[in-house]
C-alpha positions as CSV (number, residue, x, y, z in Angstrom):
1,X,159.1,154.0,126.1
2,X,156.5,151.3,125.6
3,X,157.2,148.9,122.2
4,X,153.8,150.6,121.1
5,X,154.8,154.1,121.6
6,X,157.9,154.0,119.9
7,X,155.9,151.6,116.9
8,X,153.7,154.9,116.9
9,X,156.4,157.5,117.0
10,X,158.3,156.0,114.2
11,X,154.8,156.2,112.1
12,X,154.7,159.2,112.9
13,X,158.3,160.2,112.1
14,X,157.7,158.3,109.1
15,X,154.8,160.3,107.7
16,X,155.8,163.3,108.0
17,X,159.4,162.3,106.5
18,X,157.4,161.1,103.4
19,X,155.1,163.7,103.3
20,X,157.7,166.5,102.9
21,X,159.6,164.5,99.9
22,X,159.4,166.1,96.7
23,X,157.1,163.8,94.5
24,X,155.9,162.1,97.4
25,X,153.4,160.3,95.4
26,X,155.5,159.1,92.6
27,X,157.5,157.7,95.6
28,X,154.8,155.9,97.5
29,X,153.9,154.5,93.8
30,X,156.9,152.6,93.9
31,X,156.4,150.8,97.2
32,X,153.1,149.1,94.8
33,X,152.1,150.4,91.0
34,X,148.8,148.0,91.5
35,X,146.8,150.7,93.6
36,X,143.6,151.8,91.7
37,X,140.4,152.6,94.1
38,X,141.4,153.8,97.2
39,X,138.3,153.8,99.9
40,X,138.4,155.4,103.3
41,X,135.7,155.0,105.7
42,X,134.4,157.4,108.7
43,X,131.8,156.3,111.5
44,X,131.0,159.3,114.1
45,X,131.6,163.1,113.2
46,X,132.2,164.9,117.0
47,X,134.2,166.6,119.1
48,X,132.5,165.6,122.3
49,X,133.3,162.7,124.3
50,X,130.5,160.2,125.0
51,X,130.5,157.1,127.2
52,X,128.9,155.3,124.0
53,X,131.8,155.6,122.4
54,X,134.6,155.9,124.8
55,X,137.1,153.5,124.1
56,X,136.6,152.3,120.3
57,X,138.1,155.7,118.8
58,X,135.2,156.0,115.9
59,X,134.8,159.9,116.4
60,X,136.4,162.2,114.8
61,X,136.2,165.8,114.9
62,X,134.0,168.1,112.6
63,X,137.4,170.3,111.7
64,X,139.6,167.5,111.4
65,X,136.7,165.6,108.9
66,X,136.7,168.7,106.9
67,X,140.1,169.3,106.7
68,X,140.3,165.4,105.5
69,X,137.4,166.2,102.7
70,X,139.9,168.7,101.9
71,X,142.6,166.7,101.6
72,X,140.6,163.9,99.3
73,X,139.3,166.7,97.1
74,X,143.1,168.5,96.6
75,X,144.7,165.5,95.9
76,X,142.0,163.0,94.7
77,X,138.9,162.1,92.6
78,X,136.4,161.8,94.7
79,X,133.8,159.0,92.9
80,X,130.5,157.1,93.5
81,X,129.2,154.0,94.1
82,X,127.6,154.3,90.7
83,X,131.3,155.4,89.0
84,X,132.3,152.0,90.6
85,X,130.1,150.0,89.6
86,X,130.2,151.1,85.9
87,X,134.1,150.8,85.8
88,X,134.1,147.2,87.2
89,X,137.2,146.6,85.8
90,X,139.0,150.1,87.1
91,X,140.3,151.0,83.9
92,X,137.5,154.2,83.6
93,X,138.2,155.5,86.9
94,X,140.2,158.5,86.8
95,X,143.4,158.8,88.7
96,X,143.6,158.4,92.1
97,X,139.9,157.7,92.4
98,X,138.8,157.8,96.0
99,X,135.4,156.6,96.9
100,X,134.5,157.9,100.8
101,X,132.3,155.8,103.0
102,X,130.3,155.9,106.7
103,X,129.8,153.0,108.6
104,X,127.2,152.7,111.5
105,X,124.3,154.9,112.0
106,X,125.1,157.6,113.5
107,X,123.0,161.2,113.4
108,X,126.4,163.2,113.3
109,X,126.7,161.5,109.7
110,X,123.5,163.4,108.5
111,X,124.2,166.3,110.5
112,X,127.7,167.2,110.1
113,X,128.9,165.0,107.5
114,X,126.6,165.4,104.9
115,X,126.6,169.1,104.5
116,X,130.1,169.2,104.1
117,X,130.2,166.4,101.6
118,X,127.9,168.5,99.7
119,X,129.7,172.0,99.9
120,X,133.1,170.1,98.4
121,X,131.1,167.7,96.1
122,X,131.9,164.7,97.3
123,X,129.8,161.9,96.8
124,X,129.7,159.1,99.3
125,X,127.8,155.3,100.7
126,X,126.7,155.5,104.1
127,X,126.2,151.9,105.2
128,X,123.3,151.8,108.2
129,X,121.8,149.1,110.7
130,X,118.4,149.5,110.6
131,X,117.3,148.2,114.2
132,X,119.2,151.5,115.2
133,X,117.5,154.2,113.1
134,X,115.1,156.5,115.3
135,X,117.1,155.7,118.1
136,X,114.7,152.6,118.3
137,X,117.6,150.4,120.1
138,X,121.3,150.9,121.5
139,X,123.9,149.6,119.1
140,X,126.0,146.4,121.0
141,X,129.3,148.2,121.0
142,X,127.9,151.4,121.9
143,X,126.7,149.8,124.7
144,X,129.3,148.1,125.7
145,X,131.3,151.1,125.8
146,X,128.5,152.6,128.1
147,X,129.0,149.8,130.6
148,X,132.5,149.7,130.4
149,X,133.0,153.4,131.3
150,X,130.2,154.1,133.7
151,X,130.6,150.2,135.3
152,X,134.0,148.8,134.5
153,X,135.0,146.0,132.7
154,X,134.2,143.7,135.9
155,X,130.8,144.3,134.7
156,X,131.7,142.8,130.9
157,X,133.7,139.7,132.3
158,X,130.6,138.8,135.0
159,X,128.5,139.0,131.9
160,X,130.1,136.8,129.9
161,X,130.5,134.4,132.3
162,X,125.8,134.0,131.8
163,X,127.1,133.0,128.2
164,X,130.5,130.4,128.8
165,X,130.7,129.7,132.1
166,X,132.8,130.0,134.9
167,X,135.7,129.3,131.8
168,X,135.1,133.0,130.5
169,X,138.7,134.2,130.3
170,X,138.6,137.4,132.1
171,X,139.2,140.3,129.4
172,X,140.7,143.3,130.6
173,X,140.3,146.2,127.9
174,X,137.8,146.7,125.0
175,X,139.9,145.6,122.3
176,X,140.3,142.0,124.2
177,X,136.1,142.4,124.0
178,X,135.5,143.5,120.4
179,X,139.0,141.6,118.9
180,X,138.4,138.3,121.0
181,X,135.3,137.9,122.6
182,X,132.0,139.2,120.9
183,X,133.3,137.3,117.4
184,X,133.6,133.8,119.4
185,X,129.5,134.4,120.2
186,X,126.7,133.1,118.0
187,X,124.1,135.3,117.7
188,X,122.0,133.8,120.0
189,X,125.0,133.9,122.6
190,X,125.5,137.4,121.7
191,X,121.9,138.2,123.0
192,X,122.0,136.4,125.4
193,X,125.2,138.3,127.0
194,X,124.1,141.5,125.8
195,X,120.4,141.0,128.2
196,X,122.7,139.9,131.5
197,X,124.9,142.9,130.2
198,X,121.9,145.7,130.7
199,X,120.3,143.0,133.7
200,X,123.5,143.2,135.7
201,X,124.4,146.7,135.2
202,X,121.0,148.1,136.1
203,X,120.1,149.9,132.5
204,X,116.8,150.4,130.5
205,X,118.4,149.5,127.2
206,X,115.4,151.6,125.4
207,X,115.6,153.9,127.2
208,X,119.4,154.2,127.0
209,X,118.7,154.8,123.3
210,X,116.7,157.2,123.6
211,X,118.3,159.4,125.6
212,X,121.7,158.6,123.7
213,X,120.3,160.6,120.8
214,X,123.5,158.5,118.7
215,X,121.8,157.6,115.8
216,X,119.9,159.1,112.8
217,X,116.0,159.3,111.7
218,X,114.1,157.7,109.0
219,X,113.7,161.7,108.4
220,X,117.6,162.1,108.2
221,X,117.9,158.8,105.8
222,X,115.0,159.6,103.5
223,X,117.2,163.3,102.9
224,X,121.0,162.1,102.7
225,X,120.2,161.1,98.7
226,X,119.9,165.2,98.5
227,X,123.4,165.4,100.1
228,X,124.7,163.1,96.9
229,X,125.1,160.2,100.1
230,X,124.1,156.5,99.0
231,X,122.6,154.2,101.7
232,X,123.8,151.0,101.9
233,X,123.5,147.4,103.9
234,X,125.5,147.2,107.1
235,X,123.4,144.3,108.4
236,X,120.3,144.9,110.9
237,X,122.4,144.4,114.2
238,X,125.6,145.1,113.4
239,X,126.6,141.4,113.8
240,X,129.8,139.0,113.9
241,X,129.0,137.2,110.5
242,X,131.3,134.1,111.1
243,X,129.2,132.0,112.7
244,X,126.3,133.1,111.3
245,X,124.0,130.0,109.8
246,X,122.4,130.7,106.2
247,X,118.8,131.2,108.1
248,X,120.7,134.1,110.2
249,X,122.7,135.3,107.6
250,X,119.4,135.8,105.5
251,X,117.9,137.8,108.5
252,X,120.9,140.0,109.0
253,X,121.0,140.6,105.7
254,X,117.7,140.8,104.1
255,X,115.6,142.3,106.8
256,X,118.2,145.3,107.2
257,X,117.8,145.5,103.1
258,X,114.2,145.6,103.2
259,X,113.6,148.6,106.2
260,X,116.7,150.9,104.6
261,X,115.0,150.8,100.6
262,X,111.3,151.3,102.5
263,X,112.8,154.2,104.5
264,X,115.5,155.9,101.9
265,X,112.9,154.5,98.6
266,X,116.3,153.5,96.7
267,X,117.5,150.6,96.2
268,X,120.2,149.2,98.1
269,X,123.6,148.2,96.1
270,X,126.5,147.4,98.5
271,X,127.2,146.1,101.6
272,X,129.8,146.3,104.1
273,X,130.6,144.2,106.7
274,X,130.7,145.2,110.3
275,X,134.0,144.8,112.4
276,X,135.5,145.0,108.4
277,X,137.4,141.5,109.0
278,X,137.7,138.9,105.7
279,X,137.0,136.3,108.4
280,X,133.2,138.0,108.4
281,X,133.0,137.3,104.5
282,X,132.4,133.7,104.8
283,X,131.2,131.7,101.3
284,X,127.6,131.7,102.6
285,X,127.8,135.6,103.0
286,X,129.3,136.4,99.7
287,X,126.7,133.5,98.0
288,X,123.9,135.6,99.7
289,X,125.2,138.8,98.7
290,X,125.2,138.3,95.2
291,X,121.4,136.2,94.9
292,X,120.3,139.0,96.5
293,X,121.2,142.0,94.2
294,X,124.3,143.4,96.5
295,X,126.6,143.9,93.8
296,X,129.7,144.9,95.9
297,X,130.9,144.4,99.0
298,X,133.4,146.0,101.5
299,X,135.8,145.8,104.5
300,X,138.3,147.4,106.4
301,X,141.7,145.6,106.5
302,X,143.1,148.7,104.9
303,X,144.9,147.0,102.4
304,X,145.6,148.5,98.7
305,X,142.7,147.5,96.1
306,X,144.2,145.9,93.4
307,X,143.6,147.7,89.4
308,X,141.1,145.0,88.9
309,X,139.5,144.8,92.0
310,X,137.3,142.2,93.3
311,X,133.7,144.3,93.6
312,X,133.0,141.8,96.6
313,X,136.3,142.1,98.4
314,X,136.7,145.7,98.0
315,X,138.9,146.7,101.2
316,X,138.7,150.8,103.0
317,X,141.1,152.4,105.0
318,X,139.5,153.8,108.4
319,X,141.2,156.8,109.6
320,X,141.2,159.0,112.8
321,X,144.6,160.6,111.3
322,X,145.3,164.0,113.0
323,X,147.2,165.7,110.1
324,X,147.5,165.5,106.0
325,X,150.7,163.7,106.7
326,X,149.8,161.1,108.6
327,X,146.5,160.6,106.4
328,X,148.7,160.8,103.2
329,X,150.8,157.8,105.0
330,X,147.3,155.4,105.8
331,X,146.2,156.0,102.4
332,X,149.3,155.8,100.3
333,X,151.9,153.7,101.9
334,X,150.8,151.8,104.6
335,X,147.8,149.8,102.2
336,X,150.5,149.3,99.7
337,X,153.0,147.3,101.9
338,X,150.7,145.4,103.7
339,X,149.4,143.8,99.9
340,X,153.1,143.3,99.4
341,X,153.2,141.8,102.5
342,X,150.5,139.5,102.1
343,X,151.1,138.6,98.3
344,X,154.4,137.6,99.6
345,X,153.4,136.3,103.1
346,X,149.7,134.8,102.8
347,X,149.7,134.1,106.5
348,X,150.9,137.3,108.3
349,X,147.6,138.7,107.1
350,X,145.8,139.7,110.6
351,X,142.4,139.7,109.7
352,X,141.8,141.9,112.8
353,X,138.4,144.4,112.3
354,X,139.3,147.2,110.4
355,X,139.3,150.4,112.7
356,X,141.1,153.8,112.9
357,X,144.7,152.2,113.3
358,X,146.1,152.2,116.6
359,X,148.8,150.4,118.1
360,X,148.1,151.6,121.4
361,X,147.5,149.5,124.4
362,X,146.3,151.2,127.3
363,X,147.9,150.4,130.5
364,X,146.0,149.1,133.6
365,X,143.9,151.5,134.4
366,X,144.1,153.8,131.6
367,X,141.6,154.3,128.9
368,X,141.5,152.2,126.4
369,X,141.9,153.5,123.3
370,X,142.9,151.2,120.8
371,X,140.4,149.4,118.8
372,X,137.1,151.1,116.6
373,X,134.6,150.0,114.7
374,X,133.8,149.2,111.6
């Protein structure tokens, strides 16, 4: 067996061993007593496969999101933005506090997601990219994924080559793409690959949106405050921030602000940072965050909150976790040991974009189904 199949049949194993202990929780306390808010985040509720999302494992299914709201609501307290906020501090969040999140824009959020949070009373931030509300343009990754499954990945590598040359090194699987390649891109570069990515390939990218149907309406936005669903900033193209200068950072940033309180008429409190990697939350980011009225900030390193949490490093576990035990296990214990591990070892921290956790490879030829997005 493969090192990554037995890395995920011992997680496996593992959950379900600590699942079935008596005072599970007590237990998992011990591993790290400095746990307060504990964040998960969602992207895309469906069952259906779609080449727009093949590959980056951001779905999960209608059922399996339920049965996870039913999880959060049996053995958490399920809290707001605004209970958050308040409690800066942690110490007036109750117990086991659990704040739930969406990241990206998609319609499934307002369709599926939204009713349900409502029926169990859970209250919850869905962060949005503007340029991708109305179906108005296809989201980078989701067509990426597109290509990638309807043209192969020859068609990503010849590409990138428009962008850096015949030095491009050749990528051979998404996670190589989202993990390696699109963060080492300006935004300029970005565009630029992204035009000989729909030139090459022979696609309307309009038109692709269109037809996708992926994403929700203003309609949709303007009713999610009914549903007890927050909207806040994901940035306007879902972009790398690293390299971002403070001009582009500004138009990420306060363009995407701008469109989302004009469509949802609320103001917009939070942000959180696409591909949910630290490396994203550069000084300039966080300096323009707080001029301009964000008052918190998120990722997705899944790593354990401390009691007295940072507002503007506020990290989320993303899950795709088939089973209470194995969500139990990404919520409880696996967020506790790696802020052991990185109070103790600074440097193993991997700062890789937080997705639904995978160790997976695929093999040549297989699909890849390793990385997601944040």
């Amino acid at each position: 067996m493969p090192s990554d199949g037995i890395r995920q049949f011992a997680t496996g194993m593992a959950a379900r061993a600590f699942w079935n202990l008596p005072g599970r929780f007590g237990i998992a306390r011990l591993l790290g007593r400095d746990y307060s808010l504990r964040c998960v985040v969602f992207h895309h509720i469906s069952a259906e496969p779609s080449p727009f999302t093949a590959g980056i494992r951001v779905a999960v299914s209608p059922k399996r999101f339920e049965e996870a709201v039913r999880f959060l609501t049996a053995h958490y307290a399920p809290v707001s933005l605004e209970d958050v906020l308040t409690n800066r501090d942690g110490r007036g969040l109750p117990d086991r506090a659990v704040l739930v999140t969406f990241d990206d824009a998609y319609a499934s959020v307002s369709e599926v997601a939204a009713p349900l949070c409502r029926q169990y009373r859970v209250p919850a931030v869905f962060f949005v990219n503007a340029a991708f509300v109305d179906n108005r343009r296809l989201a980078p990754d989701n067509l990426i994924c597109y290509i990638a499954k309807t043209r192969g990945v020859d068609a990503i590598n010849s590409a990138a080559q428009t962008v850096k040359g015949k030095e491009a090194r050749q990528v051979q699987t998404l996670p190589e793409v989202f993990g390696d390649f699109l963060p080492s891109l300006t935004l300029s570069e970005r565009e630029v690959f992204l035009d000989a990515l729909r030139r090459d390939a022979g696609v309307d990218g309009l038109q692709l949106a269109k037809d996708s149907r992926l994403y929700l309406t203003g309609r949709q936005l303007q009713e999610l405050a009914g549903f007890g669903i927050e909207i806040g900033n994901h940035t306007y193209t879902h972009a790398h921030c690293r390299l971002l200068t403070k001009t582009e950072i500004a138009l990420e940033v306060d363009r995407n602000k701008a469109e989302l309180e004009a469509l949802s008429g609320s103001k917009i409190r939070s942000f959180s940072q696409p591909y949910g990697s630290s490396k994203d939350l550069t000084l300039d980011m966080l300096d323009h965050l707080e001029r301009t009225g964000h008052q918190a900030a998120f990722l997705s390193e899944s790593v354990a909150n401390p009691r007295r949490p940072d507002l503007y490093h506020l990290d989320r576990m993303s899950t795709c976790a088939e089973g209470d035990d194995h969500l139990f296990f990404e919520l409880e214990v696996l967020p506790r040991l790696r802020a052991t591990r990185n109070r103790f070892f600074p440097g193993s921290a991997s700062h890789r974009p937080g997705r639904c956790r995978s160790s997976a490879v695929p093999r040549e030829g297989a699909e890849p189904d390793g990385f997601v997005r944040g």
